[in-house]
C-alpha positions, 0 to 999 in steps of 0.5 A: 328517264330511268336511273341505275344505281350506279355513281360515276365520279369524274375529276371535271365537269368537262370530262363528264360532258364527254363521258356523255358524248360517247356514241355507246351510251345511247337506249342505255341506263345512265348511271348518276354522274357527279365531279370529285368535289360535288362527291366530297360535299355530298358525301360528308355532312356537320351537324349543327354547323355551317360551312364558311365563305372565303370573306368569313374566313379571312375575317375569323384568320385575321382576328386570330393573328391579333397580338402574334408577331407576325413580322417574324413570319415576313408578313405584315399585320396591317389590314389590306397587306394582310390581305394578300399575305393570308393565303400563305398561312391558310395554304400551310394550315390547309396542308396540314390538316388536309394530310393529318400532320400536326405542327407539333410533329413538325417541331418534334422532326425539325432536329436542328430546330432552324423552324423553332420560332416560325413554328411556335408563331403558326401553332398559336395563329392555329390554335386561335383560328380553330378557337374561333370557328368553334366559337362561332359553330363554323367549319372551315376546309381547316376543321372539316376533318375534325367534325364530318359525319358520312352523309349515309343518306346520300351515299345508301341511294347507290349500290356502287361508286367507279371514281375515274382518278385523275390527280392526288388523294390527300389523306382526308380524302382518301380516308372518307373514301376508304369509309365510303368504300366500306358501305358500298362497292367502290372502284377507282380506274387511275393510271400509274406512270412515272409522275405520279408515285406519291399519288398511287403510294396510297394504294400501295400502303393500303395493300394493292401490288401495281406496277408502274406503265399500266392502268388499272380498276381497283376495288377499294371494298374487296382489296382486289385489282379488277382490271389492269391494263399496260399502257400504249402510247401512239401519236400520229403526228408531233411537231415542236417549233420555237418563236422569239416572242408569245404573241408570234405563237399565235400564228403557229397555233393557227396554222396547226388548226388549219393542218389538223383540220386538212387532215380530217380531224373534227374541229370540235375535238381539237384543243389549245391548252394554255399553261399561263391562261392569260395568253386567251386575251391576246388570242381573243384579238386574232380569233377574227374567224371565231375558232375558238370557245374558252373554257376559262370564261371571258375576261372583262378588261374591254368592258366600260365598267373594268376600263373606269376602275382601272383608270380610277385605280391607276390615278391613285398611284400615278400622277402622270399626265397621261393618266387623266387624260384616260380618265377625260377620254373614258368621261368619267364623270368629274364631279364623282372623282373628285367628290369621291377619290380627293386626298384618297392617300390619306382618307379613309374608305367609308360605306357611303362612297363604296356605295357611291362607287359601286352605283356609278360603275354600274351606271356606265355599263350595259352588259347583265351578266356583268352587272350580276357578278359585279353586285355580287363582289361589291357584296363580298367586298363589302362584307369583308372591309366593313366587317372588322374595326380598323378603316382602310386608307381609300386608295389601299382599299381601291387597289384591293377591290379592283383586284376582285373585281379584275378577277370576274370572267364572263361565260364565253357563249361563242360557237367555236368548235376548238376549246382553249383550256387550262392544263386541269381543265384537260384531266380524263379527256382524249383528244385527236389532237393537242395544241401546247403553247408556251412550253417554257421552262418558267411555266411548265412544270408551274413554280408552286408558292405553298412551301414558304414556312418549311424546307423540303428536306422537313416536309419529306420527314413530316410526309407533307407535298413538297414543291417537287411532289406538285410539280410532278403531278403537273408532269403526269397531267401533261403527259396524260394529256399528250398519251390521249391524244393522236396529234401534238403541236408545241410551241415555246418561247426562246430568247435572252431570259426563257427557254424551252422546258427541260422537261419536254426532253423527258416528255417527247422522243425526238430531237427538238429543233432549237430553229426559231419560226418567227418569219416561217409563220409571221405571214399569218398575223401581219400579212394585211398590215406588213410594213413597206420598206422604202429601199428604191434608188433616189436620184433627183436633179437638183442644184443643192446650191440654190438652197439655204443650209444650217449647220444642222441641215448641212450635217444630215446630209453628210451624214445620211442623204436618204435621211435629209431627203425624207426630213428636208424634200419629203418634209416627213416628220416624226410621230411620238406620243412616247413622254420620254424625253427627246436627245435635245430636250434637256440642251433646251432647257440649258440653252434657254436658262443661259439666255435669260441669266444673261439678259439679268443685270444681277449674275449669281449661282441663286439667280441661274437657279431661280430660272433654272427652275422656272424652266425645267421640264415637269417630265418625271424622266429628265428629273435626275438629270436636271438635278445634276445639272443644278450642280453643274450650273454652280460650276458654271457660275465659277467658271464664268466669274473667273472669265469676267475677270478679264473684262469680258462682255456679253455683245449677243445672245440667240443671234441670228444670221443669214449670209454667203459663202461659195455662192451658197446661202447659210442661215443659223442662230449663234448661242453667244457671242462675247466680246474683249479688245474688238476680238469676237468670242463665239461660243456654242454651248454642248451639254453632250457628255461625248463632244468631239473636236475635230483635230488635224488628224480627223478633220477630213471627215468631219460632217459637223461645220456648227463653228464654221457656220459661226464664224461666217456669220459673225464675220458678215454682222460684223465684218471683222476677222478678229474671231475666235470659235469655242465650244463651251463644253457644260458637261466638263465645264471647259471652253474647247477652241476650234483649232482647225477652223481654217483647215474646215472652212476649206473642207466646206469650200470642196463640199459646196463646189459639188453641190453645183452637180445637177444630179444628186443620189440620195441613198441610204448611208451604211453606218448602223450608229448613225442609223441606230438613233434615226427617226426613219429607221422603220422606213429604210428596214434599219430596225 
């Protein structure tokens, strides 16, 4: 095919593939097409030197912060916390050398020097930095500027250049264009909106008068305005909507593909853009009808490879049970683990287990291109870690390396006509119509991380980007975005700690609803696996007399008929996986430690500890309560030697009863039962922090007969009336009587004598406290 001597610069791959797409192009000459930063590469060229990697540089920027005090900076100089710190510094040379500001122009503007020490810090990381490339005859994006050549050769092969602008010229770059503008004809087409002054004031300075709300080609060789254009801006169709939650945006995307495609739009020209990319893995799990292709690649975290490191990676900083039994369930070969990662806190990351590392990953994994970018890492990584002096700790090492590898993305080779993208990746396309999600205020216009070193007030006198420079570029890309397209669809996040961006106020001219959709759209994801609420009338004819009640038993079915129905008829039981600990674990623990204390011959606070410790629970959440239960249980041992004073004694631990009352059966097992002088002491323990004690002002709505159930059991072991009913209260260390025992005992009477009714309504109760705690909850639609 022929060739016209033509170039055409686009922002994005992308954008020339539409470019291409276009109906009027075809029985024509195609011009040679090429993205911004293939131009740039092409066009510059470093006579007898090589451009550096990312790994080269790190190495060559961490010899150059040796012996810097770097912690005055906030940045740490050890190896891997280095590491992730780097960018900070690089991202602060890169800006400057990018923009031709030198850090001395910096001091000489910083009048109240508030940078001063700062700023002499990054002068001589700068100064060594550039020292050793130019030792070692490198060229880093850093230096570029201080040694290109234009590449004649290449650019001679054109008559002219038409760049389709779309984003920000820094000074470099818009230098090596206005040279390359003086070897041959070239033009630039950009649009000038309110966002994207600081872009076109390049322009301006260089001689060009433009107006604001217009498009325009300019030629840079002659100095003249070509065309100019005003801008119109119509949308068919806007609608905004806000949900509670990311994953319920996912409905409403669904449902505004299904609407745009009724209204004759090609699939293929619809897009979801994500401002926070990591959304696409949720997506991935609700494309069952294959929709969508992404343009950001496929991440690898179902991959067995990716699952192994994790699990790996996660063992090292968690010792929770949880943690290896996912390494049992991924058969991570054992003999590898611990051959490999034992006492990984305090050995040392060597070649022979990166290598051992690397093998077995690759061993457990099947998918090619997966095995081809993995080697590739595990070459980089190598290179990095193994290239400079200092040994990193292994598990330090391990985190640093599954932060690379997290980072692979797979070609997405799906044939979904709609493309899910990043905001950039959308530069210079027009859509029919536009999906925007998360329109949030924490990500739309995105926070940037690059002005660490200055204040913003400094780097407007020094002519550097400031944070709002950046942020108003991702405005005009939004706005951009929107003009080039007929229909929008925006969903966003609103609950206790987002909001809708405010810049969407500015961006759309309409009321935004402030409704949220959840339950308009939820149809849509859950339809198939909507939960069934239980909400039927339960009568049964039963005669709750013939049955055999507990305290504990007795008090649910006060408390909530629909609850002792599911829990004692339907016997449904709960099921948790959750290792946080349940509301009777730590009164277990108690209770258990109590008994085995007072079956000991010798009593003193050591021996309670001593089996205090035996029996305490290794979950990590019950750690800080049973630490202050160590000092809770000393006062314990204080208040029990002043009762045994008194010649106290221990008759029963854990007893057991069963017996009548009212013709209805009572079963339970007694904490204690103490005797002095043939009266009985029954003591129930609460290590509750909020135990009540029925008064005579409360009694008639009691539901908690625990006392009552004891004294009825202590009555019939012993046949004595000589009783006394306690609580012994371990949260405040004091025994609290039953003062209305007699009082309740006559309640339970009344509440036995309507157990004989033979119809029985389970219904639900109406109290939301007792509902708020309960395992059925789900099932009656008390979430």
């Amino acid at each position: 095919m022929l060739q016209s001597n033509k170039l055409l610069v686009f922002p994005t791959s992308r954008s020339i593939r539409e470019y291409l797409d276009k109906d009027n192009l075809s029985n024509t000459l195609l011009p040679t097409i090429t993205t911004i930063d293939e131009f740039f590469k092409k066009s510059l060229f470093f006579e007898n030197k090589k451009i550096i990697d990312e790994e080269q540089r790190f190495l060559y920027l961490n010899e150059a912060v040796k012996n810097v005090n770097l912690s005055a900076l906030g940045i740490s100089s050890s190896f891997n916390a280095f590491l992730k710190q780097s960018d900070y510094i690089y991202r602060f040379f890169l800006e400057i050398s990018s923009e031709n500001v030198s850090i001395e122009s910096i001091i000489t503007a910083d009048t109240y020097s508030y940078y001063e020490e700062h700023l002499e810090i990054l002068i001589q990381i700068y100064k060594n930095y550039l020292n050793i490339l130019e030792k070692n005859n490198a060229i880093d994006r850093i230096n570029m500027h201080l040694h290109f050549k234009l590449n004649k050769d290449y650019i001679n092969r054109y008559k002219s250049v038409k760049i389709h602008f779309e984003g920000y010229f820094t000074q470099f770059e818009f230098e090596i264009v206005k040279e390359v503008s003086k070897l041959l004809d070239l033009e630039i087409e950009f649009v000038y909106n309110e966002y994207n002054k600081k872009s076109i004031q390049k322009f301006v300075d260089y001689g060009f008068e433009l107006e604001e709300g217009r498009k325009y080609i300019i030629n840079l060789s002659s100095k003249t305005v070509v065309e100019e254009y005003i801008l119109e801006e119509y949308l068919d169709s806007i609608e905004i909507k806000g949900f509670s939650s990311r994953i319920n945006q996912i409905a409403f995307i669904r449902a505004s593909i299904v609407n745009f495609i009724n209204k004759g739009l090609n699939p293929s020209k619809i897009a979801l853009v994500l401002p926070d990319e990591g959304l696409a893995r949720l997506l991935r799990l609700f494309d069952n009808e294959g929709y969508f292709n992404y343009a950001m690649g496929i991440d690898i975290s179902n991959s067995k490879l990716y699952k192994a490191l994790d699990a790996i990676n996660t063992s090292l900083f968690d010792d929770e049970i949880k943690v290896f039994k996912n390494i049992e369930y991924l058969n991570i070969d054992e003999n590898f683990y611990k051959e490999v990662f034992f006492n990984a806190s305090k050995s040392y990351l060597t070649k022979e287990k990166f290598l051992k590392i690397c093998e077995y990953l690759k061993s457990i994994e099947d998918e090619n291109e997966l095995l081809e970018k993995f080697d590739e890492v595990c070459f980089r990584y190598e290179k990095l870690v193994f290239s400079q002096e200092e040994p990193i700790i292994l598990k330090d090492a391990m985190k640093i390396f599954f932060q690379k590898v997290s980072s692979i993305t797979l070609d997405d080779v799906s044939s979904g006509k709609i493309t899910v993208m990043g905001l950039l990746e959308s530069r210079l396309i027009n859509f029919e119509a536009v999906i925007i999600c998360d329109f949030n205020e924490s990500l739309i216009p995105k926070r940037s991380l690059k002005d660490k070193f200055l204040s913003t007030a400094l780097k407007q006198k020094v002519n550097l980007p400031t944070s709002s420079d950046r942020e108003d570029l991702q405005k005009y890309y939004y706005k951009r975005l929107i003009s080039n397209s007929n229909n929008v669809a925006i969903s966003y996040v609103k609950n206790d700690s987002d909001q809708i961006s405010r810049f969407a106020n500015k961006l759309f001219d309409i009321k935004i609803d402030e409704k949220l959709y959840d339950n308009e759209y939820k149809h849509i994801l859950y339809s198939q696996n909507s939960l069934k609420h239980f909400d039927e009338d339960i009568v049964l004819d039963i005669d709750l007399s013939k049955l055999v009640w507990s305290a504990s038993s007795l008090k649910e079915f006060l408390e909530c008929k629909r609850k002792y129905y599911l829990n004692h008829i339907l016997r449904i039981k709960e099921h948790d996986i959750s290792i946080k600990p349940k509301g009777y674990e730590l009164g277990n623990i108690i209770h258990n430690t109590l008994e085995e204390y007072y079956k000991q011959d010798m009593r003193a606070y050591e021996v309670l500890l001593e089996i205090f410790n035996k029996n305490r629970s290794e979950n990590p959440f019950l750690n800080l309560d049973l630490e202050i239960w160590k000092k809770k249980l000393k006062e314990f041992v204080s208040l029990e030697e002043k009762r045994f004073e008194q010649e106290y004694k221990v008759l029963e631990l854990e007893k057991s009863f069963f017996c009548e009352f009212e013709g209805v059966k009572l079963q339970g097992k007694i904490d204690r039962i103490d005797i002095l002088n043939d009266e009985y002491f029954v003591l129930d323990y609460k290590t509750s922090s909020n135990l009540k004690v029925s008064t005579k002002r409360t009694y008639e709505k009691a539901v908690d007969f625990q006392l009552e159930f004891y004294f009825l059991g202590v009555e019939s072991l012993y046949n004595s009336n000589s009783i006394n009913t306690f609580y012994y209260d371990l949260h405040k260390m004091k025994l609290l009587e039953e003062v209305v025992l007699n009082e309740k005992l006559e309640l339970l009477k009344n509440i036995f004598a309507e157990f004989k009714t033979i119809s029985v309504s389970f219904e639900k109760c109406d109290n939301n406290q007792i509902c708020q705690y309960c395992i059925y909850k789900t099932i009656c639609n008390k979430e």
